[in-house]
C-alpha positions as CSV (number, residue, x, y, z in Angstrom):
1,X,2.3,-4.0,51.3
2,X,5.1,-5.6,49.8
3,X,3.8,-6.5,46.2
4,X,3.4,-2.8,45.8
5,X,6.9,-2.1,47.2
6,X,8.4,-5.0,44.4
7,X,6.2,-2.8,41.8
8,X,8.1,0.4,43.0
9,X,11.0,-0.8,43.0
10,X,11.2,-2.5,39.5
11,X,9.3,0.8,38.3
12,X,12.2,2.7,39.3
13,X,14.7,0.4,38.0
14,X,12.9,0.5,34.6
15,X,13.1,4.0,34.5
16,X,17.0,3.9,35.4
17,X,17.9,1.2,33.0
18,X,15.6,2.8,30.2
19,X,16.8,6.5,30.8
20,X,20.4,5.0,31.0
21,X,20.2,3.4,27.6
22,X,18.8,6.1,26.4
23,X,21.4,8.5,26.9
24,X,24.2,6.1,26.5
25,X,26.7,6.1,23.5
26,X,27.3,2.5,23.5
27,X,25.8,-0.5,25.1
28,X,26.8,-1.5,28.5
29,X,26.7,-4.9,29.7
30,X,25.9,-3.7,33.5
31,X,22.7,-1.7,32.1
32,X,21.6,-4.5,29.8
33,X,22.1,-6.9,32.6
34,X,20.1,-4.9,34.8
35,X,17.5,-3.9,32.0
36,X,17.2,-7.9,31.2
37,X,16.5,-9.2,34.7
38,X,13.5,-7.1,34.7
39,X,12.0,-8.1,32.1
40,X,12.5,-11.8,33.0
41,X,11.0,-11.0,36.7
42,X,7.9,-9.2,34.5
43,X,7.5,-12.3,33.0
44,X,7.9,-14.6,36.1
45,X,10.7,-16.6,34.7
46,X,13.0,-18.0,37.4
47,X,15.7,-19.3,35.0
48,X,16.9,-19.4,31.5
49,X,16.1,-22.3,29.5
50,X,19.3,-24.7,28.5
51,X,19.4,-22.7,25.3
52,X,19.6,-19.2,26.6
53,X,21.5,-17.7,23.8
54,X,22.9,-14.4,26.3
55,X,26.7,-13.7,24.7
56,X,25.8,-14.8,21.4
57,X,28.3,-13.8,18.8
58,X,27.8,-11.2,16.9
59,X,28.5,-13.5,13.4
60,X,26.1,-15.8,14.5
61,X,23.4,-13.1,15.1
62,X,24.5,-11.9,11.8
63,X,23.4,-15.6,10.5
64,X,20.1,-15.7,12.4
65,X,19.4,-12.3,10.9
66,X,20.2,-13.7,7.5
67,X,18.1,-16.9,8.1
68,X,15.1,-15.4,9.1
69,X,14.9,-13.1,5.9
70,X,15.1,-15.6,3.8
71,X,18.0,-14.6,1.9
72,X,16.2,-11.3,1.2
73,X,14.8,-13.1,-2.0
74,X,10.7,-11.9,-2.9
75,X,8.9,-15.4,-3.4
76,X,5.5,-13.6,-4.5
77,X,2.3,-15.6,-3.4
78,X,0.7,-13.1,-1.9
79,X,-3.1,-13.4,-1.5
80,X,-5.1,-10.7,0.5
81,X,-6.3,-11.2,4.1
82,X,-9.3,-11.1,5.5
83,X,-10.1,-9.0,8.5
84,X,-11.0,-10.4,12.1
85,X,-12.4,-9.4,15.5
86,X,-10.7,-8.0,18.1
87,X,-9.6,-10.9,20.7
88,X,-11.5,-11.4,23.9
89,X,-9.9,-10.8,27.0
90,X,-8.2,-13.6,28.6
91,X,-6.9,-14.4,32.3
92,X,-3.2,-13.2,32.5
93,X,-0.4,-12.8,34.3
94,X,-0.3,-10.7,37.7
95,X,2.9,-9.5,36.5
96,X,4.9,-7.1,38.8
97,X,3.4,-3.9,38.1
98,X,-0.2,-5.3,38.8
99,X,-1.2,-2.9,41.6
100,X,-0.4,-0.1,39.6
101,X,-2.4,1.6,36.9
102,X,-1.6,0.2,33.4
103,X,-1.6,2.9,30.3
104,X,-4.4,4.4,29.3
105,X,-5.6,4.2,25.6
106,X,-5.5,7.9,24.4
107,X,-2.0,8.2,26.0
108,X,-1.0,5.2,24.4
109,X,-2.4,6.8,21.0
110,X,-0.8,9.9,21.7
111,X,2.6,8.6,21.7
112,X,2.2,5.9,18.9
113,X,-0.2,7.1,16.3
114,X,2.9,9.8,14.9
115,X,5.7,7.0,15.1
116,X,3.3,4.8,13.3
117,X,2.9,7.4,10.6
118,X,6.4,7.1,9.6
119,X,7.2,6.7,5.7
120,X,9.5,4.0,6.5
121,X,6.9,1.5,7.3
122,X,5.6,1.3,4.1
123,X,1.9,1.6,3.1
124,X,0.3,-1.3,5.0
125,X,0.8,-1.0,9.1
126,X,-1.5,-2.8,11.9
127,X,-0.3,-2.6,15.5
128,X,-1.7,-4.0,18.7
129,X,-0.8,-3.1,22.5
130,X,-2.0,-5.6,25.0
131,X,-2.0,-5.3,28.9
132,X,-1.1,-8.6,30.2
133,X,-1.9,-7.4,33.2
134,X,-6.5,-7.5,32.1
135,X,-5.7,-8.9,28.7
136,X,-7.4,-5.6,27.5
137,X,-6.1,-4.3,24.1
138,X,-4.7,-1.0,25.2
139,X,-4.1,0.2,21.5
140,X,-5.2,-1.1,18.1
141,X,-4.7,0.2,14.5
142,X,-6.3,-2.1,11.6
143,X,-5.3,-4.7,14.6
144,X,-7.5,-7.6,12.9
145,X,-6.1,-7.2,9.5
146,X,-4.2,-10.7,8.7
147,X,-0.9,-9.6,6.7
148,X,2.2,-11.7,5.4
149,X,4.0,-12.6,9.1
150,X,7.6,-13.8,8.3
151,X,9.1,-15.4,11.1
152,X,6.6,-13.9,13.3
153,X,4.6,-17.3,12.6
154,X,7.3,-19.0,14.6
155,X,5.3,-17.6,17.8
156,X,2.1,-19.6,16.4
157,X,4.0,-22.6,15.8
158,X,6.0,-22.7,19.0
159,X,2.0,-22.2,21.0
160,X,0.9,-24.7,18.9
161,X,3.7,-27.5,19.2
162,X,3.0,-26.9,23.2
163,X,-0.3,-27.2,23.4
164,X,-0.4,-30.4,21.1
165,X,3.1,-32.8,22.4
166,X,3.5,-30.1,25.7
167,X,6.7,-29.0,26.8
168,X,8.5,-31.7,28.0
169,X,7.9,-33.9,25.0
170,X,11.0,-34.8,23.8
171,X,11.9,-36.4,19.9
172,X,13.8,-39.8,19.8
173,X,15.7,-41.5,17.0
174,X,16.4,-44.9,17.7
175,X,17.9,-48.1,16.2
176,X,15.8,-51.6,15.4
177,X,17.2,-54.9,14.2
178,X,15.3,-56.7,12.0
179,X,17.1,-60.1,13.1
180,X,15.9,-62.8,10.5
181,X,17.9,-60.4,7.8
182,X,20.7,-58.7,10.7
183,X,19.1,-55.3,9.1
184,X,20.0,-52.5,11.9
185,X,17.8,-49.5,10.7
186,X,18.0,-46.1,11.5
187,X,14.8,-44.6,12.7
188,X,14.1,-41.0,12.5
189,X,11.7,-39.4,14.5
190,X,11.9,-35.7,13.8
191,X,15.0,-34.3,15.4
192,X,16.1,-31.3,13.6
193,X,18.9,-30.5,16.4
194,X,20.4,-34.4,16.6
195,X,24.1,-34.0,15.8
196,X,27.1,-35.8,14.6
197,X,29.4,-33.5,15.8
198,X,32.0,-34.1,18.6
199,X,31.8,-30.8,20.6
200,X,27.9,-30.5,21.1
201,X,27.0,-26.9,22.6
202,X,23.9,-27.1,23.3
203,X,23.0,-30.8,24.6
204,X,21.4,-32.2,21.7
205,X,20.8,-35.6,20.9
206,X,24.1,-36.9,19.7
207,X,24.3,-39.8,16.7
208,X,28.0,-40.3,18.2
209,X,25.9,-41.6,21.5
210,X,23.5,-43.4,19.3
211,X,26.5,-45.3,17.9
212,X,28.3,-46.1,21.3
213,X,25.2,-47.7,22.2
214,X,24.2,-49.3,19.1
215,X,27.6,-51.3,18.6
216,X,27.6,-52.1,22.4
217,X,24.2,-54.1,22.3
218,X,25.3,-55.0,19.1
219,X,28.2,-56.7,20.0
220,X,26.5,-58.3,23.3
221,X,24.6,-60.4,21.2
222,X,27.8,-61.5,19.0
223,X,26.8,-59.3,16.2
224,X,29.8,-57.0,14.4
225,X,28.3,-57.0,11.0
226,X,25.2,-55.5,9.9
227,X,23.3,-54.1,6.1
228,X,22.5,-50.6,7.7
229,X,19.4,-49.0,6.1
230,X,17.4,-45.6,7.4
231,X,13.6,-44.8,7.8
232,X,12.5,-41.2,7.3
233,X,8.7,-42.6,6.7
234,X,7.5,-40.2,9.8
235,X,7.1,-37.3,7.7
236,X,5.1,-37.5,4.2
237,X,4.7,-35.4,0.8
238,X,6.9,-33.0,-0.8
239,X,10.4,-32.5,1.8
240,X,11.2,-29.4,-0.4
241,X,9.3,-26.4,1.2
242,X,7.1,-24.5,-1.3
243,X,9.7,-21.8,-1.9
244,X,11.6,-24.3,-3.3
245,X,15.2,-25.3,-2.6
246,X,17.4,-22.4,-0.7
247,X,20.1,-22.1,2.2
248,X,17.8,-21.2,4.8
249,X,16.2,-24.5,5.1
250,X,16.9,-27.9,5.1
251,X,14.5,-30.6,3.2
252,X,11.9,-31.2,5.6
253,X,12.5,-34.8,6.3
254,X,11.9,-37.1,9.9
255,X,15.8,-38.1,10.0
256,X,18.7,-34.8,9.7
257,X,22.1,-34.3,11.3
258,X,23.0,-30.5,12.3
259,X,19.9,-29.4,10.0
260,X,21.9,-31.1,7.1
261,X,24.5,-28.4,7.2
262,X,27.8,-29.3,5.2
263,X,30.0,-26.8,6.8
264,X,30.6,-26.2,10.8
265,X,27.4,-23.5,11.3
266,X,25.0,-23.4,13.5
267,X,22.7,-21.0,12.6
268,X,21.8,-19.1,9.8
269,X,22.3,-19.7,5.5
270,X,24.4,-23.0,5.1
271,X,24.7,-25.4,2.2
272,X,22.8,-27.8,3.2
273,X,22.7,-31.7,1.8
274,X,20.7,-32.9,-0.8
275,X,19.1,-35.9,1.1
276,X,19.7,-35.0,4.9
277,X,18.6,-38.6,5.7
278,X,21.0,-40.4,3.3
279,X,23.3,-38.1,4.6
280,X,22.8,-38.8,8.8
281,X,22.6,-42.5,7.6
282,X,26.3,-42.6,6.4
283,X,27.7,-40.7,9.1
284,X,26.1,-43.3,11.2
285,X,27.8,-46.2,9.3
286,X,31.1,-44.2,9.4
287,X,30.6,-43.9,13.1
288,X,29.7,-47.8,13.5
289,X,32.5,-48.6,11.6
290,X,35.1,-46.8,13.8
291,X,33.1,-48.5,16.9
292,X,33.6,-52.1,15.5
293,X,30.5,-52.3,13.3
294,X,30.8,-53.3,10.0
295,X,28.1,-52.3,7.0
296,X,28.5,-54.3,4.3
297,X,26.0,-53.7,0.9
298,X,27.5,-50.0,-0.4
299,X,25.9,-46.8,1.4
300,X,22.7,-47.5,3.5
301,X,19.8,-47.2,1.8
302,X,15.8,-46.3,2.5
303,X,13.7,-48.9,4.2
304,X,11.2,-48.9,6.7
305,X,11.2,-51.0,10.2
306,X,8.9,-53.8,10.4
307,X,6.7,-54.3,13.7
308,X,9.0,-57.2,14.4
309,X,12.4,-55.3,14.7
310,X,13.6,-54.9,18.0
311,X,14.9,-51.8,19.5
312,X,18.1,-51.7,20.0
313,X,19.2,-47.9,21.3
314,X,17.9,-44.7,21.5
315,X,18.4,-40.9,22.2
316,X,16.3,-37.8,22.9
317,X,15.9,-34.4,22.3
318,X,16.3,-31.7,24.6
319,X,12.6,-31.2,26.0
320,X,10.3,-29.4,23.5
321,X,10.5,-26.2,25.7
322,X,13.8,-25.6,24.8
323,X,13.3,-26.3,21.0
324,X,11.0,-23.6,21.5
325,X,13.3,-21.2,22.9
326,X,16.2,-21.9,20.6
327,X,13.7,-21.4,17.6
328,X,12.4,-17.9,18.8
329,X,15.8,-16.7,19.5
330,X,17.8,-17.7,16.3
331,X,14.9,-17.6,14.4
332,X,15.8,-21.4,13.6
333,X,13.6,-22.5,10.4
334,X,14.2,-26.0,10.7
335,X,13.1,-26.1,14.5
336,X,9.9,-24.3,13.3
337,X,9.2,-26.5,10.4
338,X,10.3,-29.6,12.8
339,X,7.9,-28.3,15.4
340,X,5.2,-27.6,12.6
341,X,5.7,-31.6,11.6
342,X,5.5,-32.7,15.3
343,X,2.2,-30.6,15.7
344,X,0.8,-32.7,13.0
345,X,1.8,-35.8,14.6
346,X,0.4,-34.9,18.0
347,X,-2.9,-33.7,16.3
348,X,-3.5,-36.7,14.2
349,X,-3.4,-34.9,10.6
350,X,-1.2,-36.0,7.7
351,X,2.6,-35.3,8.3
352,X,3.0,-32.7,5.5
353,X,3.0,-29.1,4.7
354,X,-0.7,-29.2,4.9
355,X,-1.0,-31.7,7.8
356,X,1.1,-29.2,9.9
357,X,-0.7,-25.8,9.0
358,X,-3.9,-27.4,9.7
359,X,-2.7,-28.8,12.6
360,X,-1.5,-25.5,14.2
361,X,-4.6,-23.9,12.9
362,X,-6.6,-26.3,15.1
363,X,-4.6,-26.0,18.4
364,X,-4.9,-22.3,18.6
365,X,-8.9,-22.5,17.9
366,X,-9.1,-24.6,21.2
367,X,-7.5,-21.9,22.9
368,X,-10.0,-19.4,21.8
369,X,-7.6,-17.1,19.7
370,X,-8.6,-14.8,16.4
371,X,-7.9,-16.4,13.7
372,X,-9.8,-14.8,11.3
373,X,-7.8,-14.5,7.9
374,X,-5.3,-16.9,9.4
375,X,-3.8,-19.1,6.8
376,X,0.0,-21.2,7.9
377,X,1.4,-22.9,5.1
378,X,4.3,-23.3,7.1
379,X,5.8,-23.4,10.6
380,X,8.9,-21.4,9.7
381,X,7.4,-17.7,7.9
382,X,9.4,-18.4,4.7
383,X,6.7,-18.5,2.7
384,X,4.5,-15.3,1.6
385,X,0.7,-17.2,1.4
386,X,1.5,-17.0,5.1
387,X,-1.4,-14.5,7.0
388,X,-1.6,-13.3,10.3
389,X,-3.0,-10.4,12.4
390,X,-1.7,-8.0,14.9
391,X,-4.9,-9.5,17.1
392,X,-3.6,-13.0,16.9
393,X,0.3,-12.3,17.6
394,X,-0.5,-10.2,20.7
395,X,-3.4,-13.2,21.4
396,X,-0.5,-15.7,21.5
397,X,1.8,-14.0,23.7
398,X,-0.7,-13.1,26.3
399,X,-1.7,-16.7,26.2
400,X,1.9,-17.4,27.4
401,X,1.6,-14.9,30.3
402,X,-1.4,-16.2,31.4
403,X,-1.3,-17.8,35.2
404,X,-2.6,-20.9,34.3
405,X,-0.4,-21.5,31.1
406,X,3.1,-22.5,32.5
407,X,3.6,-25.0,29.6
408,X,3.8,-22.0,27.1
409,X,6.5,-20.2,29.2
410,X,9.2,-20.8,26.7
411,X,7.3,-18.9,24.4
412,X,8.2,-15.7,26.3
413,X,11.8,-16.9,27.7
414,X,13.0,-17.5,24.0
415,X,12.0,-14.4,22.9
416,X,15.2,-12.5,21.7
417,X,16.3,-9.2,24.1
418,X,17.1,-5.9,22.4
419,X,20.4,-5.2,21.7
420,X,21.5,-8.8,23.3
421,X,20.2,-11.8,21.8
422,X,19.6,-13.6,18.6
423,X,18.5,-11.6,15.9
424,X,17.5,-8.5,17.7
425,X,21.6,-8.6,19.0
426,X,22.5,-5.9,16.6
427,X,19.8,-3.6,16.9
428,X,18.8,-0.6,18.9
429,X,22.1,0.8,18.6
430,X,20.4,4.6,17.3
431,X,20.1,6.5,19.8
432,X,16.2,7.2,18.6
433,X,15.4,4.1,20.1
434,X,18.2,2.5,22.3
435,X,16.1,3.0,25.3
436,X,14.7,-0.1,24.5
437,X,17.9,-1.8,25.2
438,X,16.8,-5.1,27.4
439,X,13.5,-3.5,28.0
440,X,12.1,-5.5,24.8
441,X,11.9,-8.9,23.7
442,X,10.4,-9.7,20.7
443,X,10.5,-11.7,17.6
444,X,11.6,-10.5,14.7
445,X,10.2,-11.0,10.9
446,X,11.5,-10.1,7.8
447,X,11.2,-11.1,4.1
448,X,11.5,-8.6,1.2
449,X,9.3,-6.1,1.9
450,X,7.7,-7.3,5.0
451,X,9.0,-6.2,8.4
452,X,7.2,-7.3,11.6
453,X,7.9,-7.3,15.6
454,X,6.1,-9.0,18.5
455,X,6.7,-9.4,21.9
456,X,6.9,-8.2,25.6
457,X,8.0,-4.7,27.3
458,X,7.6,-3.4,30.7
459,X,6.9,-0.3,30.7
460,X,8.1,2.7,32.8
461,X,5.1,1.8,35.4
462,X,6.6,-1.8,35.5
463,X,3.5,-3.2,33.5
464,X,3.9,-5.7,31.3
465,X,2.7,-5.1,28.1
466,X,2.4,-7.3,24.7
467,X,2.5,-5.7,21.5
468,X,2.9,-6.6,17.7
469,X,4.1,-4.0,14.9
470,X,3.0,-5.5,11.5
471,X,4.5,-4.1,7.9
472,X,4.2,-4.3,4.4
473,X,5.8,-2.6,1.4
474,X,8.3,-0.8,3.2
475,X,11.1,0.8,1.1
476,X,13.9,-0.8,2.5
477,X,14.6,-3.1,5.3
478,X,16.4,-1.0,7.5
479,X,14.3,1.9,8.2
480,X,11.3,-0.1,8.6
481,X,13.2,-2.1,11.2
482,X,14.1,1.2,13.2
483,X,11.2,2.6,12.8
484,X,9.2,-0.6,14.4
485,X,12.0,-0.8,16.9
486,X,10.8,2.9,17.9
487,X,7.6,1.9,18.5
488,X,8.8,-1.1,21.3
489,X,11.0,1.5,22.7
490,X,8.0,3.6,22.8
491,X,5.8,1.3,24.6
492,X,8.6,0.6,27.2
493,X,9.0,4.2,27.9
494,X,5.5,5.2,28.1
495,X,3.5,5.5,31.8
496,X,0.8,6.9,29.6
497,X,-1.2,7.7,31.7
């Protein structure tokens, strides 16, 4: 029997690695290490993707945290939901665990209906336990209700951007001379990641590579001088997101360079450039310039390429998998609202704020998720007219876990890991919860009175579980945090049976 002796064993490693955490002081590598492969063999993930962010810094976390509140700043908009159904079981995973019984819902209730209770979550509080084992909802309270998500929407947007492009779709921008008039033309196509930057950490598309190339085939054809010119036309309406103009975010435009960041960050609040695509273009003329290339006519202006221009070079994104997982760990907003935009384009509806919510909206109806009361005004969670449920969260990441669904994986891979990664690095350090250290992933979410958490745990069975911990009006940011970070803990912990 030796799926049942792989469920034993990772039963009683869980247990260990929980119990260890539990009663340790500090955080030790050895246990998180131990605590983290589990959870990746739960979720049947053979590798980390290319942006694996294990060993972040703890100032970068520090920025992701930042990023993903949005400054802290209460942008109002807030409309009520409207309630939906409880989701219909889907085919999941046979995670390791499978052949042994999952929780039971009255244990389940027994342990989360007090920690629920808690002051420090505020008035409004829906939660939803999913076995990912049956896709049966193992525990639900007001699970249906659609509330403000914050960056929780970034799960939505990451499913939908899969489903629509798939996973290895990957985003070019590309040069095109329009010969008659020697106009080279920089072409964006969406790349929030493309970089100018000599030391390039994470393997993004390089504009220092689109310029060797470009002055190359530029000078094989006899050609040193050019009038340089950029075309952001993929993207359409406003580029300023509806919260208006603020470091977390970028304008939302088809041509950027490090997410228009002026200073050397990589994650979280940055001044950010005015016109990101004026911006890449005259980093690109600086870097033709030092390759040979002259641009004559003052800074490069807008244009757009003409079916006659010919292609002259090109580079790619990393595949959108790893966008994904980069997104859900950092909490990246211009990845979401990138991925948002790219949805629209693979769906066929207009490349705008609108384009992309509807767009998003009509990939996760074909896979048969609740989205009653679902509205997505965004692909990021920054802005509060933004409604989800506990139903659809926990719908989304059982979606991932399913079998059949290997081109959502990255959905579950980038999820941040307690205590570890990205923005959940620097929590479940009180004692009340640190048994949850490495036993959860989960995004995070968090605007001014809004806290939220979704995501994976194997419990002390070895069964994977998918939950989502939804909050609004909380007193202060803090508290609600631990408090839904008591409840993962919770879950992991729990045989409950």
């Amino acid at each position: 029997m030796p799926e049942l002796k792989a469920s034993q064993l990772l039963t009683s490693a869980a247990k260990t690695a929980a119990t260890s955490a539990a009663k340790a002081k500090t955080k030790h590598v050895t246990v998180g290490a131990t605590a983290v492969g589990l959870v990746l063999a739960a979720v049947v993930v053979a590798t980390a993707g290319p942006w694996d962010a294990s060993g972040q810094r703890k100032a970068e976390a520090d920025r992701a945290a930042s990023q993903e509140a949005g400054g802290g700043a209460d942008h109002g908009r807030t409309p009520a939901g409207a309630p939906s159904a409880a989701p219909s079981a889907p085919a999941v995973l046979a995670a390791p665990g499978a052949s042994v019984p999952g929780p039971t819902k009255h244990a389940l209730a027994d342990v989360l209906d007090p920690l629920l209770k808690d002051p420090a979550l505020g008035p409004r509080r829906t939660a939803a336990v999913v076995d990912a084992v049956t896709g049966k909802r193992l525990y639900g309270k007001s699970a249906g209700d659609a509330l403000i998500p914050a960056s929780t929407i970034k799960l939505a947007t990451a499913v939908a951007a899969l489903t629509a492009a798939g996973p290895e779709h990957r985003i070019a921008t590309r040069t095109a001379l329009e010969k008659d008039a020697k106009e080279l033309v920089l072409i964006g196509g969406g790349d929030p990641t493309l970089t100018a930057r000599e030391k390039n950490p994470y393997g993004a598309a390089s504009l220092r590579t689109l310029a060797d190339e470009t002055a190359a085939a530029l000078k094989k054809s006899d050609t040193t001088e050019v009038t340089l010119s950029y075309d952001a036309s993929l993207y359409s309406g406003p580029s300023t997101h509806p919260i208006g103009p603020n470091e977390n975010l970028a304008q939302v435009t088809a041509l950027m360079a490090d997410e228009g960041r002026t200073d050397d960050s990589t994650s979280g609040p940055a001044p950010r450039a005015a016109d990101p695509a004026a911006s890449a273009a005259q980093k690109f003329a600086d870097l033709l310039r030092e390759r040979g290339i002259r641009t004559k006519g003052g800074e490069p202006g807008p244009s757009k390429a003409s079916g006659q221009a010919e292609d002259v070079a090109k580079v790619e994104s990393p595949p959108l998998s790893a966008l994904v997982e980069r997104m859900l760990t950092h909490s990246d907003n211009d990845i979401a609202e990138a991925l948002a935009r790219q949805t629209a384009v693979a769906a066929d509806e207009s490349h705008d704020f609108d384009g992309a919510g509807r767009a998003v909206k009509k990939e996760l109806h074909k896979l048969g998720l609740p989205l009653s009361g679902a509205h997505f005004s965004d692909g990021s969670g920054l802005d509060r007219t933004d409604k989800v449920s506990a139903d659809l969260l926990t719908g989304l990441l059982a979606k991932a876990a399913e079998p059949d669904s290997t081109a959502l994986r990255s959905v579950l891979t980038g999820l941040p890991v307690a205590g570890f990664t990205g923005t959940l690095s620097n929590r479940y350090g009180d004692p009340a919860d640190a048994s949850g250290t490495g036993l959860v992933r989960a995004k995070t979410g968090t605007l001014t009175g809004v806290n939220t958490l979704a995501g994976t745990v194997v419990d002390a069975d070895g069964r994977l579980l998918v939950f989502a911990f939804m909050t609004q009006g909380a007193p202060g940011p803090q508290s609600a945090q631990a408090g839904l970070d008591r409840l993962a803990s919770s879950v992991a912990n729990c045989g409950c049976r």
